[in-house]
C-alpha positions in Angstrom: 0.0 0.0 0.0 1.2 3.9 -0.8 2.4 5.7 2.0 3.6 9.1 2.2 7.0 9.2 3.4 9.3 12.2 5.0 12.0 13.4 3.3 15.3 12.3 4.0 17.4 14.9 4.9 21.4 15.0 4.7 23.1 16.4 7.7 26.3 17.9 5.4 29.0 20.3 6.1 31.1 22.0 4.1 34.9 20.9 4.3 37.3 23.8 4.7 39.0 25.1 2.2 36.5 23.0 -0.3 37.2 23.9 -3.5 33.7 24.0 -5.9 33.7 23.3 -10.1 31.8 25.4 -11.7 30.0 24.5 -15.5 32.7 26.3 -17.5 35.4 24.7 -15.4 34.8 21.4 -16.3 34.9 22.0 -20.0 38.5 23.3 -19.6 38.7 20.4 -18.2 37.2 18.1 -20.7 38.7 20.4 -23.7 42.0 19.8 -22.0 41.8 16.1 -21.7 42.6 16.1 -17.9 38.9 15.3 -17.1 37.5 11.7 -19.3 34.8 9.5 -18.9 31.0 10.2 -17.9 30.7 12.0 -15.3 28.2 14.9 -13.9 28.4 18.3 -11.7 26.5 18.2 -8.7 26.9 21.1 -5.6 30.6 21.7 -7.5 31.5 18.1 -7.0 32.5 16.1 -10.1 30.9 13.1 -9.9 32.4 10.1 -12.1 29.4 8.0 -13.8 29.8 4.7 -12.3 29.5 1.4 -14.2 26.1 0.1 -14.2 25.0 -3.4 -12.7 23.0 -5.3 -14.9 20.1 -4.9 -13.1 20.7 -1.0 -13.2 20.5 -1.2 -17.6 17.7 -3.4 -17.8 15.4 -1.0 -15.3 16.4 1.9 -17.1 15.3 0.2 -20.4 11.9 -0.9 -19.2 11.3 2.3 -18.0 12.3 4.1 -21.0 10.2 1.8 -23.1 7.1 2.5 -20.7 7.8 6.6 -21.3 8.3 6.1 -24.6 5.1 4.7 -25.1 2.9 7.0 -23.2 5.0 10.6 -24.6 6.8 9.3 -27.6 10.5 8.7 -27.9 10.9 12.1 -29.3 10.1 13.5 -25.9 12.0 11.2 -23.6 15.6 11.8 -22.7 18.6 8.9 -21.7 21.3 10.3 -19.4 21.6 13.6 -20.6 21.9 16.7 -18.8 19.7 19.1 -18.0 19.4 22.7 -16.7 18.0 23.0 -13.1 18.0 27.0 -13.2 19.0 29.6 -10.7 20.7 29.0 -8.1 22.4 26.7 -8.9 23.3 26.8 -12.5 26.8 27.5 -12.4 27.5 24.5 -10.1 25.2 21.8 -11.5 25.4 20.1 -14.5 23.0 16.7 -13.5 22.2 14.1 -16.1 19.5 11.8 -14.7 19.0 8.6 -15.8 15.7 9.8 -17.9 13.8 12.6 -18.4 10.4 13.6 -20.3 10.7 17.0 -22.1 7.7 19.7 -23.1 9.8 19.9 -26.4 10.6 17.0 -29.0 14.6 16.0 -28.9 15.4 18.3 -31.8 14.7 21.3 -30.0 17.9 21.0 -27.6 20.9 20.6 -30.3 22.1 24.4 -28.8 21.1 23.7 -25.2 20.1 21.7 -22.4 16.2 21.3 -21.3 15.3 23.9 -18.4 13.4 22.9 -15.3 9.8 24.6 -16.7 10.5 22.5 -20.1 10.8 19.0 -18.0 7.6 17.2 -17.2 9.7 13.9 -14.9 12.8 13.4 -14.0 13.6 9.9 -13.0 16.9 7.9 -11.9 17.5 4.2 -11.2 19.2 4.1 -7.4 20.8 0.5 -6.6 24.0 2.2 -5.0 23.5 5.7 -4.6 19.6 5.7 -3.1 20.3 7.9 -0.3 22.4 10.2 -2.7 19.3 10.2 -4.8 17.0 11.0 -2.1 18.9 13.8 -0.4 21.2 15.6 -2.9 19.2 14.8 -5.9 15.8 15.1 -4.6 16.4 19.0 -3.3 18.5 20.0 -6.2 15.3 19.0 -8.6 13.3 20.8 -6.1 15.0 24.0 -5.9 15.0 23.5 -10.2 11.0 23.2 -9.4 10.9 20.1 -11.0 7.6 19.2 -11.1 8.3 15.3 -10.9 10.6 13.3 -9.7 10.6 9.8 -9.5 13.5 7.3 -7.6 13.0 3.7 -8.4 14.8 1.9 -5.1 16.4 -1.5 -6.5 16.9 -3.2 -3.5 13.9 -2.2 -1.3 11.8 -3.0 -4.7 9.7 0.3 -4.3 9.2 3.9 -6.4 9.6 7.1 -4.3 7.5 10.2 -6.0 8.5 13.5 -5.4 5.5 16.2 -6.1 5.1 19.9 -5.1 8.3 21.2 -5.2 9.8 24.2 -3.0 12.7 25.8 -1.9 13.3 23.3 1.1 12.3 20.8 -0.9 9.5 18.3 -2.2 6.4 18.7 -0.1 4.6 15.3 -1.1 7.0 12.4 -1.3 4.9 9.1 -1.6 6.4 5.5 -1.3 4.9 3.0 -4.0 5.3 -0.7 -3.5 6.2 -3.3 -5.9 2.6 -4.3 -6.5 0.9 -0.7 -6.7 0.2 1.3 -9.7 1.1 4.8 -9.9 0.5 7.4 -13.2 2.8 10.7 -13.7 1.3 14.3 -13.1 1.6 15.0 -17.3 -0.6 11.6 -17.9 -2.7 10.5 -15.2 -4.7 8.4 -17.8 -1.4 6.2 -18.4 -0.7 3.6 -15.2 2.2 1.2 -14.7 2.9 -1.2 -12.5 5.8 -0.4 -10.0 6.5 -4.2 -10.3 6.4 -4.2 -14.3 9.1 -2.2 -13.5 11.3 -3.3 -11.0 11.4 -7.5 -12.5 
């Protein structure tokens, strides 16, 4: 059964003297070789894209192919990045495992989607759920994401994120594996958390 569930909240300090990337940073980096691989901006932390277990690929498939068919493949992003606004622009760059965009694909060759422009953002958490939850979840918020979904792995449950604000999403729900749960954009369209989560 759906429950709501508190936020998790990160008790994080600031180590002295830390030293934060910004955007235009890391592609001196990147231009300059020093900086390879996948990797994202979050809080002015460069992040390296871990490898993916093979549960991780095959959730983020199924869940692509679900989005694809209820907005069109034209409309659904595959980690990319995206813009998440003021504040914290300069120190961001996050690219979540998928997104669903206002706009078809062709409309960000010159730029990234902005938070207005993205109807869910979703990511795939068997290692880094409590990253996800914390980090992630009030970053989007702050953006004013409207959606945000976390599919847990392990615990075999979907975490929704609605209302966002400042201090961060006001309704987070818990789904379990054998609920059904519709996004904000298409409440007509339902799926299965456990069609899902195999």
């Amino acid at each position: 059964m759906s429950q709501t569930v508190e936020p998790v909240r990160e008790a994080w300090e600031p180590a002295p003297n830390r030293v934060r990337w910004t955007r235009r940073q890391c592609e001196a980096l990147l231009e300059a070789e020093f900086l390879t691989g996948r990797y994202e901006l979050i809080d002015g932390e460069i992040l390296s894209k871990m490898g993916q277990k093979p549960p991780h690929g095959v959730i983020v498939v199924l869940l692509l192919k679900w989005l694809a068919g209820v907005f069109g493949l034209d409309f659904v992003r595959v980690q990319a990045p995206i813009e998440v606004g003021t504040p914290d622009a300069d120190y961001n760059e996050p690219e979540p495992d998928l997104a669903v965009t206002r706009l078809p694909l062709t409309d960000y060759l010159a730029r990234y989607p902005r938070p207005e422009e993205l109807l869910l953002v979703a990511e795939v958490s068997d290692s880094t759920l409590q990253f996800d939850r914390t980090k992630k979840a009030a970053l989007y918020a702050r953006a004013g994401i409207q959606e945000y979904w976390v599919l847990d792995v392990k615990g075999r449950r979907l975490f929704v994120h609605r209302q966002p604000a400042a201090e961060g999403y006001q309704e987070i729900t818990a789904y379990s594996n054998d609920e059904s749960v519709a996004t904000l954009a298409r409440p007509d369209a339902l799926i299965h958390v456990g069609d899902l989560l195999p």
